[in-house]
DSSP file (Angstrom, degrees, kcal/mol; ACC not computed):
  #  RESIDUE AA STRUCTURE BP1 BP2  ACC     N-H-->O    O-->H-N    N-H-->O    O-->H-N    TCO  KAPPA ALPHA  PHI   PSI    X-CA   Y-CA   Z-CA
    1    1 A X              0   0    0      0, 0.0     2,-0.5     0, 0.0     0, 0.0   0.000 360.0 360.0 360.0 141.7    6.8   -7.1   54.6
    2    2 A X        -     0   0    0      2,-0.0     2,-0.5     1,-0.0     0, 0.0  -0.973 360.0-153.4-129.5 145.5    9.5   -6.7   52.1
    3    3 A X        -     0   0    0     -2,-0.5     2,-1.2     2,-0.0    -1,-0.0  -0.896   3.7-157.5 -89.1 102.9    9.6   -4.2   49.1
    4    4 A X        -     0   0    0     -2,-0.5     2,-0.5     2,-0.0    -2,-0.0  -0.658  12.5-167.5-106.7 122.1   11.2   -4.6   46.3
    5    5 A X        -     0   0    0     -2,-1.2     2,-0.3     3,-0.0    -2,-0.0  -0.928   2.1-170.1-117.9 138.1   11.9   -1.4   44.4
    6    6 A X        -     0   0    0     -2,-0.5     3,-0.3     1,-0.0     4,-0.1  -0.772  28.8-149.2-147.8 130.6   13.2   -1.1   40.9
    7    7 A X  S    S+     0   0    0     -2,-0.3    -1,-0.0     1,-0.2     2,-0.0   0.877 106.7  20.3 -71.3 -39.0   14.5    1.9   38.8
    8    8 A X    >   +     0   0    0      1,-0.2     3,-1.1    -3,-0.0    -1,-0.2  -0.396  63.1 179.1-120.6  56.3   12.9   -0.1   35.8
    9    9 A X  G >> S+     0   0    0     -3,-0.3     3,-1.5     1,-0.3     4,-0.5   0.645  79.9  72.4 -75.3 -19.2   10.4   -2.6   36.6
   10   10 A X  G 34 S+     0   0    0      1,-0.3    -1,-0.3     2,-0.2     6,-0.1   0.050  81.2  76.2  38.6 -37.5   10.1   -3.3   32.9
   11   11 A X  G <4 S+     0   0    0     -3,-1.1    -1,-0.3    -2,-0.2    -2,-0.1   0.044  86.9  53.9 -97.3 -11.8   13.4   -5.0   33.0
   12   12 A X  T <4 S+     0   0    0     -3,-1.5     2,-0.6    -4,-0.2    -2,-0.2   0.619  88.1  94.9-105.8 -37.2   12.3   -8.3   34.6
   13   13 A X    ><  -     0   0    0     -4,-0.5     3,-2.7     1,-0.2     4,-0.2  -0.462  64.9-159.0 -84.4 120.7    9.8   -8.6   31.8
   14   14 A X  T 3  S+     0   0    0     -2,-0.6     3,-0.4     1,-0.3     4,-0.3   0.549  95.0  52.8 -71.7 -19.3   11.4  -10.9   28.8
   15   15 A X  T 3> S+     0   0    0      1,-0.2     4,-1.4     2,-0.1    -1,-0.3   0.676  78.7  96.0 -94.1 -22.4    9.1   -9.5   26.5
   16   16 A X  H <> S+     0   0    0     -3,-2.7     4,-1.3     2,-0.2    -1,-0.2   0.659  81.1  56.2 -31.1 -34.8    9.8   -5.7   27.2
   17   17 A X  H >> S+     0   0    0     -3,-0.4     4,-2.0    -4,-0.2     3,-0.9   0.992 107.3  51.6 -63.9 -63.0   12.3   -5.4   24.2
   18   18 A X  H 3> S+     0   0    0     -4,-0.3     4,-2.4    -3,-0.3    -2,-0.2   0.792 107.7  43.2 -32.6 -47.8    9.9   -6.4   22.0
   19   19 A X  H 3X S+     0   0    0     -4,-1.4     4,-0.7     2,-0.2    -1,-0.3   0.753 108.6  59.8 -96.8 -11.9    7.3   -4.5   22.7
   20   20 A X  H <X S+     0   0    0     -4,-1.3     4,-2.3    -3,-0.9     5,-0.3   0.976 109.5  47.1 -46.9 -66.2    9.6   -1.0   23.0
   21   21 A X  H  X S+     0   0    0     -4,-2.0     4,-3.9     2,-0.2    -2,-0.2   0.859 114.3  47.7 -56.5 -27.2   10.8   -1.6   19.2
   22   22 A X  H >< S+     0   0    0     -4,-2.4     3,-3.1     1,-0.3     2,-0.6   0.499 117.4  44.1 -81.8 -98.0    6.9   -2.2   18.1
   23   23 A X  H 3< S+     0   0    0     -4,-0.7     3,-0.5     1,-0.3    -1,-0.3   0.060 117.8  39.9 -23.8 -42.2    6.0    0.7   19.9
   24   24 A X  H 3< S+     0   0    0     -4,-2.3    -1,-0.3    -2,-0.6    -3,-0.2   0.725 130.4  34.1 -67.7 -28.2    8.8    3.0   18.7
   25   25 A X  S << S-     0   0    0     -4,-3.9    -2,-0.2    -3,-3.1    -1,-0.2   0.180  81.9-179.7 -79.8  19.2    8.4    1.4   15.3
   26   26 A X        -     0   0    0     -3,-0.5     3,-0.1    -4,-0.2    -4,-0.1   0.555  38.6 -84.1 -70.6 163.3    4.6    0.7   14.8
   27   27 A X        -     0   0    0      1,-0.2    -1,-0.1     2,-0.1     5,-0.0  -0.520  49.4 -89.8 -73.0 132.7    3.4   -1.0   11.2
   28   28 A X    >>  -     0   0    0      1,-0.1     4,-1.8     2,-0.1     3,-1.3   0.120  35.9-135.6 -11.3 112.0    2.8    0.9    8.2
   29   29 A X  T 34 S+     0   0    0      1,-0.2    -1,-0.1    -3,-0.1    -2,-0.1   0.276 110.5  62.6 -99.5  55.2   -0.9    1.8    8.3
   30   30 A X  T 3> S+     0   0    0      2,-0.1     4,-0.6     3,-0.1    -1,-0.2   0.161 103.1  60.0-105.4  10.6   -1.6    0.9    4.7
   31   31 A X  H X> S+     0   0    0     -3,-1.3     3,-1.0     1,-0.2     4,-0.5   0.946 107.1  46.6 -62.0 -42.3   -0.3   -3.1    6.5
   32   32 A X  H 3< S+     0   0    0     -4,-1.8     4,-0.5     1,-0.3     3,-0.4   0.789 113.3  47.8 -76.3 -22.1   -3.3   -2.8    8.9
   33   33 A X  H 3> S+     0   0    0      1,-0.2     4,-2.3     2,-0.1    -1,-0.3   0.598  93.4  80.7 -98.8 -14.3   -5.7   -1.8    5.9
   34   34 A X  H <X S+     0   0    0     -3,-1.0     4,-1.7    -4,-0.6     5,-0.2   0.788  92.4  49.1 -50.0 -36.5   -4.5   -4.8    3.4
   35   35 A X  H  X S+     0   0    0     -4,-0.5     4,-2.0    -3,-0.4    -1,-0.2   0.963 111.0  47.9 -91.8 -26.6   -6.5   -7.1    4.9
   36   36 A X  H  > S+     0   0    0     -4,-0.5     4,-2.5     2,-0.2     5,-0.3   0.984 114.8  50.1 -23.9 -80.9  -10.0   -4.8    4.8
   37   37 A X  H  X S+     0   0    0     -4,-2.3     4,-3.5     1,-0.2     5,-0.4   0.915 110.6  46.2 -39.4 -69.2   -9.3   -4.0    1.4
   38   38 A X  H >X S+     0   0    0     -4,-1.7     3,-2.0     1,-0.2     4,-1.1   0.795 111.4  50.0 -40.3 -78.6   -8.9   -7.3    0.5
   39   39 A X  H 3X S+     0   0    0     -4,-2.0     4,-3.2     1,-0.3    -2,-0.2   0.652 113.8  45.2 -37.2 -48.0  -11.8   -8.7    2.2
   40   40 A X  H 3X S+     0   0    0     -4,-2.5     4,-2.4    -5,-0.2    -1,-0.3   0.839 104.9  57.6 -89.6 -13.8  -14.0   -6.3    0.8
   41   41 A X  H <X S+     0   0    0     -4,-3.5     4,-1.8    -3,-2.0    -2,-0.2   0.783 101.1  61.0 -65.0 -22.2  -12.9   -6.4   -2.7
   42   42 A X  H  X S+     0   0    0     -4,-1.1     4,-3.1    -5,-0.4    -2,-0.2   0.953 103.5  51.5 -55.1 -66.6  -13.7  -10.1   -2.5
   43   43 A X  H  X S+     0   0    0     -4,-3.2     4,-3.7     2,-0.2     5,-0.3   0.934 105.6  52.8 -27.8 -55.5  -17.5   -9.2   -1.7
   44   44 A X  H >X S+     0   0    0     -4,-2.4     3,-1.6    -5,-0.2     4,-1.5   0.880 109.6  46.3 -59.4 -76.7  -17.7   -7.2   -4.3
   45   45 A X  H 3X S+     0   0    0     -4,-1.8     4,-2.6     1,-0.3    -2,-0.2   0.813 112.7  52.2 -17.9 -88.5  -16.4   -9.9   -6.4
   46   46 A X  H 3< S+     0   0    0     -4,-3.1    -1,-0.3     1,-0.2     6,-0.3   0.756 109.5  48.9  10.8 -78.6  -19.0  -12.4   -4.6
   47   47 A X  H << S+     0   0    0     -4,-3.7     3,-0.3    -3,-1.6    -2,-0.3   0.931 119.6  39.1 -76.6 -47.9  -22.1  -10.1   -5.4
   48   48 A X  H  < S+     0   0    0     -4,-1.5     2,-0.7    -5,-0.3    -1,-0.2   0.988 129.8  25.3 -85.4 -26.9  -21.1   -9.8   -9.1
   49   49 A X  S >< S-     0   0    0     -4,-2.6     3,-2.1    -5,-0.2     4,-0.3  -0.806  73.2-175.5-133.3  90.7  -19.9  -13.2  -10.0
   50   50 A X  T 3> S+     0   0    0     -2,-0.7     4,-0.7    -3,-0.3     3,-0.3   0.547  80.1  66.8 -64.2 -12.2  -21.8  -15.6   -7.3
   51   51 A X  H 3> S+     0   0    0      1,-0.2     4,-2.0     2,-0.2    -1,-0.3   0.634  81.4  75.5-105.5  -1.4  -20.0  -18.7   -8.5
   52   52 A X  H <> S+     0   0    0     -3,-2.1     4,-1.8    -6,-0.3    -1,-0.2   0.916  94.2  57.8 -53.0 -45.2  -16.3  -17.2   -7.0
   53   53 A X  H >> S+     0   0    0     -4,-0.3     4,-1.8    -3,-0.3     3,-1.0   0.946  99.1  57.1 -71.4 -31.0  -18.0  -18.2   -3.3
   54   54 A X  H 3X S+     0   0    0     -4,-0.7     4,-2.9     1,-0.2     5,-0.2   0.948 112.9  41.2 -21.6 -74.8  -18.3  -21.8   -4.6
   55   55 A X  H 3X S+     0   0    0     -4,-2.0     4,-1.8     2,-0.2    -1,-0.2   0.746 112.8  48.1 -49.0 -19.0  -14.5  -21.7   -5.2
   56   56 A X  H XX S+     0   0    0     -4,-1.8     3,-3.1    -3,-1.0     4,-2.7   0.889 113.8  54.0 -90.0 -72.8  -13.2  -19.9   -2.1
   57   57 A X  H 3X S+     0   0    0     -4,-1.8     4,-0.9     1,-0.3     5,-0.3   0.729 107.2  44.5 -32.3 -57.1  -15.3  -22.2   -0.4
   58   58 A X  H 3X S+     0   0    0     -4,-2.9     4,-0.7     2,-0.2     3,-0.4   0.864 112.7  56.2 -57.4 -28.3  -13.8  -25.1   -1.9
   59   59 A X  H <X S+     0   0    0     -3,-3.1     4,-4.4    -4,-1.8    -2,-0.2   0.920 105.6  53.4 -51.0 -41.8  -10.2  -23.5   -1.3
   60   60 A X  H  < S+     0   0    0     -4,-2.7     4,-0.5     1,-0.2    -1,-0.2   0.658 105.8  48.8 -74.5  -1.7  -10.9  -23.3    2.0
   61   61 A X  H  X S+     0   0    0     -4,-0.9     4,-0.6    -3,-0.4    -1,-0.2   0.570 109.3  50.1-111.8 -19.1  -11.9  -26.9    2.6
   62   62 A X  H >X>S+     0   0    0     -4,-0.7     4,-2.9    -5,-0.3     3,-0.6   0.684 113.5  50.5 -89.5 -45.4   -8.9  -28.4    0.9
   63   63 A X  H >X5S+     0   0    0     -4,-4.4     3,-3.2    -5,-0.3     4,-1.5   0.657 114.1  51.2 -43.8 -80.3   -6.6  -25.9    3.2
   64   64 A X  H 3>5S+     0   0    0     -4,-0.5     4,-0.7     1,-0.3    -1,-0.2   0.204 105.0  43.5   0.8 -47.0   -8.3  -27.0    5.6
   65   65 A X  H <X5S+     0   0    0     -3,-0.6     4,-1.3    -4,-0.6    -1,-0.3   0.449 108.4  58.0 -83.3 -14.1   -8.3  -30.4    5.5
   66   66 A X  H <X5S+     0   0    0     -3,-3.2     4,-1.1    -4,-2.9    -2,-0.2   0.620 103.9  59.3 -98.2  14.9   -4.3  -30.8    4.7
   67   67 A X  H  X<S+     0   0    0     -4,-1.5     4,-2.5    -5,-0.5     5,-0.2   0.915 108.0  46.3 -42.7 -64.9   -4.0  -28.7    8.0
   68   68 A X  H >< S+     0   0    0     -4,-0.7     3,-2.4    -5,-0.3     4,-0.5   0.765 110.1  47.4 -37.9 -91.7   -5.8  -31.7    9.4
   69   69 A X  H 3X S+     0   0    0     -4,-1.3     4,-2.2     1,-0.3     3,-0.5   0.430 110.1  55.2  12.6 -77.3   -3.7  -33.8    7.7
   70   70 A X  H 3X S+     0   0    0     -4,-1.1     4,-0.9     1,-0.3    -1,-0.3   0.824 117.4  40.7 -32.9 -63.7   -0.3  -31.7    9.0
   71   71 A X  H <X S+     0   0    0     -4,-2.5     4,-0.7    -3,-2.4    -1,-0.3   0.505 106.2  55.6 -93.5 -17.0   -1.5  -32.1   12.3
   72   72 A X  H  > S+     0   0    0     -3,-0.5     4,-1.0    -4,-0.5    -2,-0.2   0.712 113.6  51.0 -26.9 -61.3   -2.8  -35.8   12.4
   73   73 A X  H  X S+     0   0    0     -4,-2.2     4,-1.0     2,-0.2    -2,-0.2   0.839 109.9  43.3 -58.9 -50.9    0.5  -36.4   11.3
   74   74 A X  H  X S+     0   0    0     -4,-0.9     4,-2.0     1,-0.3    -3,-0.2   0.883 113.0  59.7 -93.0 -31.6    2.7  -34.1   14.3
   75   75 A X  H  X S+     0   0    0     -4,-0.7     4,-1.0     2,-0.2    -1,-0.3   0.582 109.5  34.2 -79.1 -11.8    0.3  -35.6   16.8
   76   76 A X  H  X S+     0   0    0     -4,-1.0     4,-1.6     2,-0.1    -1,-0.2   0.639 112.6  58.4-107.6  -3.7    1.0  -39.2   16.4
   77   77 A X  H  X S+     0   0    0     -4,-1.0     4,-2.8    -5,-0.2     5,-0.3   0.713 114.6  41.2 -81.3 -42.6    4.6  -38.7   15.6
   78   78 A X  H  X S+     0   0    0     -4,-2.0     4,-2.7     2,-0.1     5,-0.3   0.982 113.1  54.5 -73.4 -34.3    4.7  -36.9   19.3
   79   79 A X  H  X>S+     0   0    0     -4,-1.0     4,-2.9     2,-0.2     5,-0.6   0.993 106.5  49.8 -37.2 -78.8    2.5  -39.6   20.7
   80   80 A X  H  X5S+     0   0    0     -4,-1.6     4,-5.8     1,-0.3     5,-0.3   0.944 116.4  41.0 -26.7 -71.6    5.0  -42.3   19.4
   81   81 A X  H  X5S+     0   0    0     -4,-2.8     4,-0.9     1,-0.1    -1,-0.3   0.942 115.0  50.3 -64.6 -12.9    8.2  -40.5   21.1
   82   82 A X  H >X5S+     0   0    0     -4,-2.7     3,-1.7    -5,-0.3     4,-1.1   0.920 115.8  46.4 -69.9 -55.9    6.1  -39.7   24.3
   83   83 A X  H ><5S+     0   0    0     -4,-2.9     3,-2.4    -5,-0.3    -3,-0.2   0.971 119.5  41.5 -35.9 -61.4    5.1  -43.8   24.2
   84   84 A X  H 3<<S+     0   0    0     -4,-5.8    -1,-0.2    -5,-0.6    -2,-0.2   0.693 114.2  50.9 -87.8  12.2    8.4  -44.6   23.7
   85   85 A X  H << S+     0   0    0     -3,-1.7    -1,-0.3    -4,-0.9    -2,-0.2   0.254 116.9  35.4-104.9  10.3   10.0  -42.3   26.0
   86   86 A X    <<        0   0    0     -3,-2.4    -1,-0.2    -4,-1.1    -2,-0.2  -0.183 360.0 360.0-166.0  34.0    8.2  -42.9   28.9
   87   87 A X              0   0    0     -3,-0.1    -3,-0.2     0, 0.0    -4,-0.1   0.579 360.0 360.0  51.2 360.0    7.9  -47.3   28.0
């Protein structure tokens, strides 16, 4: 049976750097609370002026569909070079 022993084991994993600096740095917490805030200031909005979810809704359905779009687009453009890269 063989053993492999390590001072650091930490040191084979490529992601280890990363995750030292977030952990010795961590994000602001009024970052982590931006998206709350938002989210409920939006409600409120909602509940006084009901015809704002009519608009978000519609926002969200055009993002939404030129995502599709975006991605319609990068999938038959990889299709094409895979076709013509492999006859």
């Amino acid at each position: 049976m063989v053993e492999i022993h390590q001072k650091n084991p930490m040191a084979m994993c490529p992601m280890a750097s990363m995750c030292k600096g977030i952990a010795e740095k961590p994000p602001s917490l009024l970052l982590l609370m931006i998206p709350g805030l938002v989210l409920i200031v939006i409600g409120v909005l909602i509940l006084l002026e009901p015809k704002i979810l009519i608009w978000l809704m519609a926002a969200v359905a055009i993002l939404l569909g030129f995502s599709l779009l975006i991605i319609a687009t990068w999938v038959r453009r990889m299709a094409k070079q895979f076709r013509s890269a492999h006859g």
